[in-house]
C-alpha positions as CSV (number, residue, x, y, z in Angstrom):
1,X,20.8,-118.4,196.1
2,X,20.5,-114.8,194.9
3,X,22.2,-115.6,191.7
4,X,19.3,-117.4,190.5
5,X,16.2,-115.6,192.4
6,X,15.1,-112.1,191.3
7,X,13.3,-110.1,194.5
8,X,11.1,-107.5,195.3
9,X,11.8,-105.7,198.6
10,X,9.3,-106.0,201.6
11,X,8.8,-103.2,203.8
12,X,11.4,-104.3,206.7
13,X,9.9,-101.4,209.2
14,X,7.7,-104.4,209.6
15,X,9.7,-106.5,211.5
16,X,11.1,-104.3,214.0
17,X,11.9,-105.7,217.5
18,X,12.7,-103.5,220.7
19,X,14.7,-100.5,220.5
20,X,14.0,-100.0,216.6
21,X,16.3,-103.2,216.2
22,X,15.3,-105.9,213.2
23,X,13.9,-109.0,214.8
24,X,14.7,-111.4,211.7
25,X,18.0,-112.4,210.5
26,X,19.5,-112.8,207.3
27,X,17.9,-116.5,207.3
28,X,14.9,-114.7,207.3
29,X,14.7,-112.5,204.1
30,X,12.6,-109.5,203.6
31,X,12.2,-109.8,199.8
32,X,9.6,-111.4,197.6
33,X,10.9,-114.0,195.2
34,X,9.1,-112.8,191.5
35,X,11.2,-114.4,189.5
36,X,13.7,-117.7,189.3
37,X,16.6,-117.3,186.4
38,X,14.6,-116.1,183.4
39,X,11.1,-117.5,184.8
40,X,8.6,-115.2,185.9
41,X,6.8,-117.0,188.8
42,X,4.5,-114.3,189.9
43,X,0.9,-116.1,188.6
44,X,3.0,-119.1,189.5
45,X,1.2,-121.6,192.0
46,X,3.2,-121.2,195.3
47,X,4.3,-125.3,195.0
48,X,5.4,-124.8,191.9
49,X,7.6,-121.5,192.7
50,X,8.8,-123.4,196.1
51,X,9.9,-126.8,194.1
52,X,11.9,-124.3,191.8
53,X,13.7,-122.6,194.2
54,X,14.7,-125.8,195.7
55,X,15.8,-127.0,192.7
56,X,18.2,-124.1,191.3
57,X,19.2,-123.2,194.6
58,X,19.7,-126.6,196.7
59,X,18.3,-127.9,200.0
60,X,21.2,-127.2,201.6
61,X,20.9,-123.5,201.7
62,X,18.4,-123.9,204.2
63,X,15.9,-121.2,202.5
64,X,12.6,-120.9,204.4
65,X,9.6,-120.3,202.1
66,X,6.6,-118.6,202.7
67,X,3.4,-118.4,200.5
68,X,3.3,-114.4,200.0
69,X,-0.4,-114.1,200.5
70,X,0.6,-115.5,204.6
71,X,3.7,-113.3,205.4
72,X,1.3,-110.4,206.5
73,X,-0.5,-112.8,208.5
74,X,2.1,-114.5,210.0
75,X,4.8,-111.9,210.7
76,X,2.0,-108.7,211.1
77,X,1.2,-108.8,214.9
78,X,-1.1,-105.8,214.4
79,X,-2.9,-107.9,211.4
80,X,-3.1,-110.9,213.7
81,X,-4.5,-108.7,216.3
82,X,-7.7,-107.2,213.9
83,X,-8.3,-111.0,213.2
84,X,-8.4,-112.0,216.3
85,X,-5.3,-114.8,215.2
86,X,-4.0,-115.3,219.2
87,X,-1.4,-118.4,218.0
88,X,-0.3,-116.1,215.4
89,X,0.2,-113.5,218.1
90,X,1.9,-115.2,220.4
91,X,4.6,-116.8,217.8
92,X,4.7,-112.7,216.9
93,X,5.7,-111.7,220.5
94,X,7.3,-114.9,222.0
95,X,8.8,-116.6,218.7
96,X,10.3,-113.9,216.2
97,X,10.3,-111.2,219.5
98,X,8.4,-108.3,218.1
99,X,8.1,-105.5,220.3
100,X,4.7,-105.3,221.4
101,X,4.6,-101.6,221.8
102,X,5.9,-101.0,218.3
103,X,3.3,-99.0,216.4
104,X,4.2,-99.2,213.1
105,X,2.6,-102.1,211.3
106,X,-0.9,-100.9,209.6
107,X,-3.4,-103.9,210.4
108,X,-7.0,-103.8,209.5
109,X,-9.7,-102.3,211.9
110,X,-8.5,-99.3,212.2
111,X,-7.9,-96.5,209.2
112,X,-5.1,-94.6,211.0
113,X,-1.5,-96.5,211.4
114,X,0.2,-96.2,214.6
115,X,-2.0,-97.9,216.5
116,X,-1.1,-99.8,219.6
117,X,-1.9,-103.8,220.0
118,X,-3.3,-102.9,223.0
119,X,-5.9,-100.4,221.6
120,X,-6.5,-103.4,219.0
121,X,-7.3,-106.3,221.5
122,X,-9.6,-104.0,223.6
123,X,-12.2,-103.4,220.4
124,X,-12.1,-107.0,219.3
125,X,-14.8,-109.5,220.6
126,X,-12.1,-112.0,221.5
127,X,-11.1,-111.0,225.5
128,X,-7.7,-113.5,225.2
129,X,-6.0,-110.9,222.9
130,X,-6.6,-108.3,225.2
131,X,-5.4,-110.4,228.6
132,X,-2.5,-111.9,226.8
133,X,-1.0,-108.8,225.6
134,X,-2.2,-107.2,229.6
135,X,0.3,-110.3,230.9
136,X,3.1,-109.3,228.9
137,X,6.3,-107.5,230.6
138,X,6.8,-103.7,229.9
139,X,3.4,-103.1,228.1
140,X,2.2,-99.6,228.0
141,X,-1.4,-99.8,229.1
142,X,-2.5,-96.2,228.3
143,X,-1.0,-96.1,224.9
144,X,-1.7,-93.2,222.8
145,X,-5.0,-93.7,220.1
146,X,-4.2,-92.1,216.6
147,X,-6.8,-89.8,215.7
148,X,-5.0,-87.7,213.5
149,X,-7.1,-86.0,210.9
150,X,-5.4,-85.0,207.2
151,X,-6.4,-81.3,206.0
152,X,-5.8,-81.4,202.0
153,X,-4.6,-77.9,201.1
154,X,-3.5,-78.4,197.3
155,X,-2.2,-81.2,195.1
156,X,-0.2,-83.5,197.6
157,X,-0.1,-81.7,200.6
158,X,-2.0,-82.1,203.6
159,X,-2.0,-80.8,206.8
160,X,-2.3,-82.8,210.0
161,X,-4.7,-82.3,213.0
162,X,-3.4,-84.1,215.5
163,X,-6.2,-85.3,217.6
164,X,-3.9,-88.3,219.9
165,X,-4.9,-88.9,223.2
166,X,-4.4,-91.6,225.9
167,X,-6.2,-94.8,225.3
168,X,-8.5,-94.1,228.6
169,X,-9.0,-90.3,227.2
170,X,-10.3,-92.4,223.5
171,X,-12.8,-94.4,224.6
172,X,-15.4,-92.8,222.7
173,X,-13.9,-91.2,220.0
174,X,-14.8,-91.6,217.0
175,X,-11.6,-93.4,215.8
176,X,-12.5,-96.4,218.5
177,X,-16.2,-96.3,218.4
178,X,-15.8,-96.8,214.2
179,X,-13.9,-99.9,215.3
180,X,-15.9,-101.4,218.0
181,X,-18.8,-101.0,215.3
182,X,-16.7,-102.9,212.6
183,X,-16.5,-105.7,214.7
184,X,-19.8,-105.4,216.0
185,X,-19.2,-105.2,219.5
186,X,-19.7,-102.9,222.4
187,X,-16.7,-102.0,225.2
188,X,-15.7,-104.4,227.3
189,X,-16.2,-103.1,231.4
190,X,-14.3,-105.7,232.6
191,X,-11.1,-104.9,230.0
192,X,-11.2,-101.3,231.8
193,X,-11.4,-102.5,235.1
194,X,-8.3,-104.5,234.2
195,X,-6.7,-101.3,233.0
196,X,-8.0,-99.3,236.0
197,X,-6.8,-102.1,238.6
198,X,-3.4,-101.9,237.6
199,X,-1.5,-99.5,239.7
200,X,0.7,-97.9,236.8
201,X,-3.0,-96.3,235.8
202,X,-3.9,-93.4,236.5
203,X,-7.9,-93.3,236.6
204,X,-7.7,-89.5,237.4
205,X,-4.6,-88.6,234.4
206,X,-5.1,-85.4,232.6
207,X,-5.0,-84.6,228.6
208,X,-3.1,-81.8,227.3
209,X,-6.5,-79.9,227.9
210,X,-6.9,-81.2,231.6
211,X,-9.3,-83.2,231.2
212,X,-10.0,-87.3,232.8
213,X,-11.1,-89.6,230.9
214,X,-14.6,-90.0,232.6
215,X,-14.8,-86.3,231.7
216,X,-14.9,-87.3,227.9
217,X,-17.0,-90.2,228.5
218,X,-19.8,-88.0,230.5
219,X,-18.9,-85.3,227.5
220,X,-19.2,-87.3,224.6
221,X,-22.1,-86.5,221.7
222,X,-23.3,-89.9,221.5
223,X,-25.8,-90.9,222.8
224,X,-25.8,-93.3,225.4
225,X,-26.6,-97.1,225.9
226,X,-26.6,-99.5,228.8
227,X,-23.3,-100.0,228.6
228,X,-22.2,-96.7,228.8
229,X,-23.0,-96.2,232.2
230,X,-21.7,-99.3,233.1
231,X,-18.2,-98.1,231.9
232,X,-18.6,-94.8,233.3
233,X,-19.8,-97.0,237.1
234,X,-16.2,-98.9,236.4
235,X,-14.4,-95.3,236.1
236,X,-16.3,-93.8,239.3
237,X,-15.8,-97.8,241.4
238,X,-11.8,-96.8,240.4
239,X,-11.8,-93.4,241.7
240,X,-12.5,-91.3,239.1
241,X,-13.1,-87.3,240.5
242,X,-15.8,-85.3,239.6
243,X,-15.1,-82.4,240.4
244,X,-14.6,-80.8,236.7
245,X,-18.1,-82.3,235.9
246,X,-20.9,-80.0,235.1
247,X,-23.9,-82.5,234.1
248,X,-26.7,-79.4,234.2
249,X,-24.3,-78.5,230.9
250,X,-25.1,-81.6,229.3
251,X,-27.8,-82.1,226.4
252,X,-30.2,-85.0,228.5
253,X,-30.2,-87.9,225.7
254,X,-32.3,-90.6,226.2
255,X,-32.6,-89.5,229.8
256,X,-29.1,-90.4,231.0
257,X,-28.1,-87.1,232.9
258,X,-30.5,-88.0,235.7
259,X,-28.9,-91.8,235.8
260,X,-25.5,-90.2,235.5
261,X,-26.6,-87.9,238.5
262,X,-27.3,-91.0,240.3
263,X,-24.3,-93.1,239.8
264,X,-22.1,-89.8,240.8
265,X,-24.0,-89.0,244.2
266,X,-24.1,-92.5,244.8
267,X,-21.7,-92.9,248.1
268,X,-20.8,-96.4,247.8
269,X,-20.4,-99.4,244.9
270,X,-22.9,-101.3,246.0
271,X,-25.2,-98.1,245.4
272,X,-24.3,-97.7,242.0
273,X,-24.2,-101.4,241.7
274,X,-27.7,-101.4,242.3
275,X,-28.6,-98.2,239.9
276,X,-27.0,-100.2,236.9
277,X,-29.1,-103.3,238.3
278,X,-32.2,-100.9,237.7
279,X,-31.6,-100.2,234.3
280,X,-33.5,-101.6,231.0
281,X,-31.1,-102.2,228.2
282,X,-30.7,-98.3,226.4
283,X,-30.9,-99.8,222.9
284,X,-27.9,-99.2,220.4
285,X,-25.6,-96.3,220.7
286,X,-26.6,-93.9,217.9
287,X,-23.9,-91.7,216.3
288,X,-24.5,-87.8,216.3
């Protein structure tokens, strides 16, 4: 067949299985077909182009075409993933066996690669994503969020911040929270109980600075909503300390450092249950 097809090569880090191995065969080519014997049949409607190769090629070579607008739909788990595609998912993970703690496909939501599916089903609206890819065998459930930052210096070269932390460490930085507001939703409480429930989770796991993830929530410069302090309940219901919390430090937003006060002296869940209960809806987190 390659006698009469002229290719252009796809990036095969894209189909990358467990262990770094290539998930697709040589049944399953990486390349692009631009051009059939002297025919250029890139503006070419994809019928056309497919009836072509079946013609100068034969049936019997078994070639399997794809449209190329679709491969990075179909064979992109982190693209299928931003979209919200669950089939397309599943035949990435259970059909063609892509590793689904591989973190180097770029999909769509988030402007740094190298981010985990994980991370990607939590920000999207759809909660099967994120309890599909929770059932799967060997999932790492605090992957690290890409938050890198890229200093230029001159011409080409950059220097890189690296900003990763844990997924539970992330939760409102500024890398997740541009997400979540992409897709116009808010974080899901119930997706971090499901985290936090799971015994391979440490609720109380320290950053490179020592720090817990409640300590960034409490700590971050947004202000807060509703739903905030419901995430920050889910954290304390799961054990989170709070000993290396100093809310007199914090700047009192909206009035949340006396709630906050609240929901930490509270001695039971059924307390704090009742504090959120209290609540009026906070409005819409604002950025600062």
């Amino acid at each position: 067949a390659s006698d009469h097809l002229t290719f252009e090569g796809m990036p095969s880090d894209l189909f990358r299985g467990a262990n770094g191995k290539q998930v697709l065969d040589e049944d399953y080519p990486f390349d692009v077909v631009i051009g059939i014997d002297e025919t250029d049949v890139t503006g070419m409607p994809y019928d056309q182009v497919k009836e072509l190769i079946m013609k100068r090629t034969g049936k019997e070579k078994k070639i399997r075409c794809l449209h190329s607008v679709f491969w990075c739909f179909f064979l992109n788990s982190a693209i299928a993933a931003d979209l919200g595609l669950l089939d397309v998912l599943r035949n990435c993970v259970e059909q063609i066996g892509i590793d689904v703690n591989f973190v180097g496909r770029r999909g769509l939501r988030f402007k740094n690669s190298g981010m985990h599916l994980l991370t990607r089903a939590l920000v999207h609206p759809d909660r099967r994503l994120f309890e599909y890819l929770m059932a799967q065998k060997n999932i790492k459930l605090n992957p690290e969020v890409n938050d890198n930052i890229f200093i230029p210096v001159f011409n080409n070269f950059f220097i890189t911040l690296n900003r990763s932390r844990p997924l539970l460490h992330s939760l409102t930085s500024d890398v997740i929270l541009d997400a979540l507001d992409t897709s116009g939703s808010e974080l899901d409480a119930l997706r971090i109980k499901q985290l936090l429930d799971r015994p391979e989770v440490d609720v109380n796991e320290e950053d490179r600075h020592g720090h817990t993830p409640l300590w960034h929530i409490v700590n971050s410069g947004n202000q807060f909503t509703r739903n905030d302090l419901l995430i920050v309940k889910t954290f304390l219901d799961a054990g989170a300390e709070t000993e290396n919390i100093d809310l007199s430090e914090l700047p009192d937003r909206r009035g949340y450092r006396g709630t906050l006060c609240k929901l930490i002296d509270a001695g039971s869940r059924s307390a704090r249950d009742d504090i959120i209960a209290s609540l009026k809806p906070l409005g819409k987190r604002k950025r600062v």
